[in-house]
N, C-alpha and C positions, 0 to 999 in steps of 0.2 A: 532568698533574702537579698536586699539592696546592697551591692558594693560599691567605695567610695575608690577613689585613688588620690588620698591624700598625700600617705607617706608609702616608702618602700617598707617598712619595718610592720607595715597591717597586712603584708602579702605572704605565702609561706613558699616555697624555693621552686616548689613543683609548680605554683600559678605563674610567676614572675617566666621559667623556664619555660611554661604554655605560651607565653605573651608575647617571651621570644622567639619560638620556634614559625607561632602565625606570623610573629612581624615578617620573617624571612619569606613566610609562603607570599605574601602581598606582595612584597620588593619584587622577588620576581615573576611575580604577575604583572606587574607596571612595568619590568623593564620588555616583557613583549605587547606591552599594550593592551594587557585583559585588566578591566575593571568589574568588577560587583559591586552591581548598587545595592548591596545589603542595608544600608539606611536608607536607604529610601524610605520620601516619610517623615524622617524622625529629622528632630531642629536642636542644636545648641547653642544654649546661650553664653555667650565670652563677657565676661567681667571682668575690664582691666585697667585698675589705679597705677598701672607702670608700664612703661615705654614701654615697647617689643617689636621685634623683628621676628628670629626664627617660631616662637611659639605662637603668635597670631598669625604669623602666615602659613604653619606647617597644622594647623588646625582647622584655619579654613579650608586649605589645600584639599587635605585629608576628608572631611565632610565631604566637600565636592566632590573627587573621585568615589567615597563612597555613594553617591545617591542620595546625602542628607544637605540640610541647610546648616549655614550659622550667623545669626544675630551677634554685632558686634556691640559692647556697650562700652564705651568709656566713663571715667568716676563722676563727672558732669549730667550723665546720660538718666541716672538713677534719683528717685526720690531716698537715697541713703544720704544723700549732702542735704537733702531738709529733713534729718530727724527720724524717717523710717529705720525701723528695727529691722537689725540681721533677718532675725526671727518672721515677720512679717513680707522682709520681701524673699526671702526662699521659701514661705508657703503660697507667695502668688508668681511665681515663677515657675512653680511646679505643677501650675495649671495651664503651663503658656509651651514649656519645652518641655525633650524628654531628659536633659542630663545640661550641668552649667562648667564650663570652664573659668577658674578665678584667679587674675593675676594679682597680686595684692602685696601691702607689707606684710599686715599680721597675719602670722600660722592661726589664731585665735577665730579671728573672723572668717577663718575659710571653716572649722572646727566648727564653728557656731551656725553656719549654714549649713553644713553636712550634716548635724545633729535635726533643723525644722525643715530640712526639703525634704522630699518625696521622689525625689529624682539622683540621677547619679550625680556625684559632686566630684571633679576633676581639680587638683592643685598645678595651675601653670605657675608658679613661683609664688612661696613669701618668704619673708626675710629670714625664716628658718630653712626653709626645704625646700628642692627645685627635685623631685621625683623623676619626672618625666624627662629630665634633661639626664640625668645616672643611668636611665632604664634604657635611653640611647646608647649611652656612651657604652656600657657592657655589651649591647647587641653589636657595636661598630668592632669591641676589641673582637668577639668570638667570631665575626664575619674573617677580620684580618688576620686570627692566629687559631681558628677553630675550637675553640675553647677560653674558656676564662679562668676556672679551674685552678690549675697548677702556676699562673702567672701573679708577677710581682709586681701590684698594681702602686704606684707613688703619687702622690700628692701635694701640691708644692705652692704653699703661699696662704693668704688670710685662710683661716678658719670658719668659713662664713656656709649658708645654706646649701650652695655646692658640698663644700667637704663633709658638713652633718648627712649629705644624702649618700655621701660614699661611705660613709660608716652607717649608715641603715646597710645599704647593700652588701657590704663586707661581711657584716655579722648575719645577713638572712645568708648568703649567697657562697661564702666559705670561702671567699679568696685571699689571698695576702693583700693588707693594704696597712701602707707607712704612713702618715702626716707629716711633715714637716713644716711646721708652723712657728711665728714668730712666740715668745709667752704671754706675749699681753694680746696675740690676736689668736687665741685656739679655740677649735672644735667645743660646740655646745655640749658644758660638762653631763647634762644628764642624759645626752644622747649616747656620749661616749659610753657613759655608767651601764647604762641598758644593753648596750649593744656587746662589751665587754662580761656580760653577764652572763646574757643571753646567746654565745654561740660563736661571739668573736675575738677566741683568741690567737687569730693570726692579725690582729689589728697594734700595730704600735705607734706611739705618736711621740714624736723628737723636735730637737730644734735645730738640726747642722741637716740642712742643703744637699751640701755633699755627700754627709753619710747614708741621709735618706735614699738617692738616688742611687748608690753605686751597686751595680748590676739589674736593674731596673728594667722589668720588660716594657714597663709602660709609664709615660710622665707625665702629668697632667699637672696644670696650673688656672688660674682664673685673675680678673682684674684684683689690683690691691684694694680699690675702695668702689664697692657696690653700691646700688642706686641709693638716694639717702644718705650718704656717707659721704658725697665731694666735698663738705668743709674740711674733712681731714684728709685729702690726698698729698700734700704737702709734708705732711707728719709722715703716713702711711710710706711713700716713696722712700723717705729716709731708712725706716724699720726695715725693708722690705727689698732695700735693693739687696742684700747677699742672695736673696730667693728666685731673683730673674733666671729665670729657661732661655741659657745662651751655650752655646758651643762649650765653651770649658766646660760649662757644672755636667754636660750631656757624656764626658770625656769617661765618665765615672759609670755612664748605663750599659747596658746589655749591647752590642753592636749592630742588633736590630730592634732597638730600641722604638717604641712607638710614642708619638710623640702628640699631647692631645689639649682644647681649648675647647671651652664653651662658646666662647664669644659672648658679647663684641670683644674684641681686643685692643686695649692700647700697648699698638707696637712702641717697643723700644723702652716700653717700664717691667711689664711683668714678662714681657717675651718677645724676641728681637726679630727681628725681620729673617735675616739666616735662619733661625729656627724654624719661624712657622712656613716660609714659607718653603723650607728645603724636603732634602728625600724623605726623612723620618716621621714629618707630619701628617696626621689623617681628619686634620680638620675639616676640612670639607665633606671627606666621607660621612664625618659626626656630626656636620651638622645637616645632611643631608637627612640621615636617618633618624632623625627626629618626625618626619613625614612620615615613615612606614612603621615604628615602634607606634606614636598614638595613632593611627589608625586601627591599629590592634588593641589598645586602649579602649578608643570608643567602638569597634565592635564587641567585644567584651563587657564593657560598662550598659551600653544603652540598647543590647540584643536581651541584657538578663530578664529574669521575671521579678514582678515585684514580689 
């Protein structure tokens, strides 16, 4: 049967655990310079309505080290700006490649094409979920502290498709995870609902900063206003400055506190130069392994049988 990787919450704990275990076997395959062209062959196609850095180039990346190709399309690129149907172009897409990566706003139309392809359908971002980006960031904490398990994962700042994708993982994946969100910028109520439901009750979601973090094995935060959202950065900034990831509010974590960013960053609003750039931070490392988790992604996605 076809799998997609839209969200974390259609995976069950043992697959997600598989994904990470291969991601790890790759990484160190590449750090001694062994490659498998296991895709060899096999082409995917990138659809992307929003800017990107690390995911179009940790995608190509990945193809290429695997053996495959990837077609890039930008929102201009496609007959969907004259009137084609979702429907329409992911059944002629599905004659062209073997699996699509879609960076997009709406969760809906990435939904809606996973539902008429025939091929594996990948979510690089929408405005609800950034999957792939969570499915790093667990593989970086367990690289750096051997486990994810027993840690006290924090989360700090808007409520946006980041945070909805850590409470997918929270509730599949059993870890502690706090929110600390402003009230009028929180976590997607019915994600929260499901996930609270379903398996996550070490999930809590507050509004004090401070309280969030204190003893915190791990802090993550993200921009205050995500792509689509710059008219309100001016607002945003306001609500949002007690939330910035600076040396005080870190006074209150674990004193090996790990300290984590998606990117891009705008230093000096959601998190200060001392932070990211200091001992506690493993940005880099996260955003490195974005490259070796989807790699493991699409061999898993576009190896399956129909």
């Amino acid at each position: 049967m076809r799998k997609d990787f839209l969200s974390l919450f259609d995976w069950t704990k043992e697959e997600l655990d598989e994904l990470l275990a291969y991601a790890q076997k790759l990484k160190r395959g590449q750090k001694k310079g062994t490659f498998r062209p296991s895709l060899s062959g096999k082409t995917i196609g990138m659809i992307f309505d929003k800017p990107s850095t690390r995911t179009r180039v940790s995608f190509e990346a990945g193809m290429a080290q695997l053996g495959g190709q990837s077609i890039f399309l930008s929102a201009g690129d496609l007959q969907l700006t004259r009137g084609e149907t979702i429907a329409d172009t992911a059944r002629v897409m599905s004659r062209y490649v073997d699996g699509v990566v879609i960076r997009t706003f709406s969760h809906k139309m990435v939904e809606d094409f996973a539902a008429h392809a025939q091929i594996a359908v990948i979510n690089g971002l929408t405005d609800l979920l950034h999957p792939c980006q969570i499915l790093s960031d667990v593989f970086t904490i367990s690289e750096k502290r051997d486990h994810y398990e027993n840690l006290s994962i924090v989360y700090v700042g808007d409520g946006n498709n980041v945070a909805n994708s850590w409470i997918n993982a929270a509730s599949r994946l059993g870890f502690a995870l706090t929110l600390a969100c402003p009230r009028e910028f929180q976590p997607n109520k019915g994600i929260l609902a499901r996930a609270l439901q379903e398996g996550g009750s070490r999930i809590r979601l507050i509004e004090n900063p401070r309280e969030a973090v204190r003893g915190a094995d791990v802090v993550y935060t993200d921009v205050w206003a995500s792509m689509g959202q710059e008219r309100e950065s001016k607002k945003r900034a306001e609500v949002f400055e007690p939330f910035q990831i600076n040396q005080e509010l870190l006074k209150g974590a674990g004193k090996d506190v790990l300290v984590m960013h998606c990117l891009p960053a705008h230093r000096g609003e959601e998190i200060t130069d001392e932070v990211i750039d200091g001992p506690h931070s493993i940005v880099w490392d996260q955003a490195e392994n974005r490259l070796h988790v989807q790699k493991a992604i699409l061999e898993r996605l576009l190896k399956q049988k129909p």
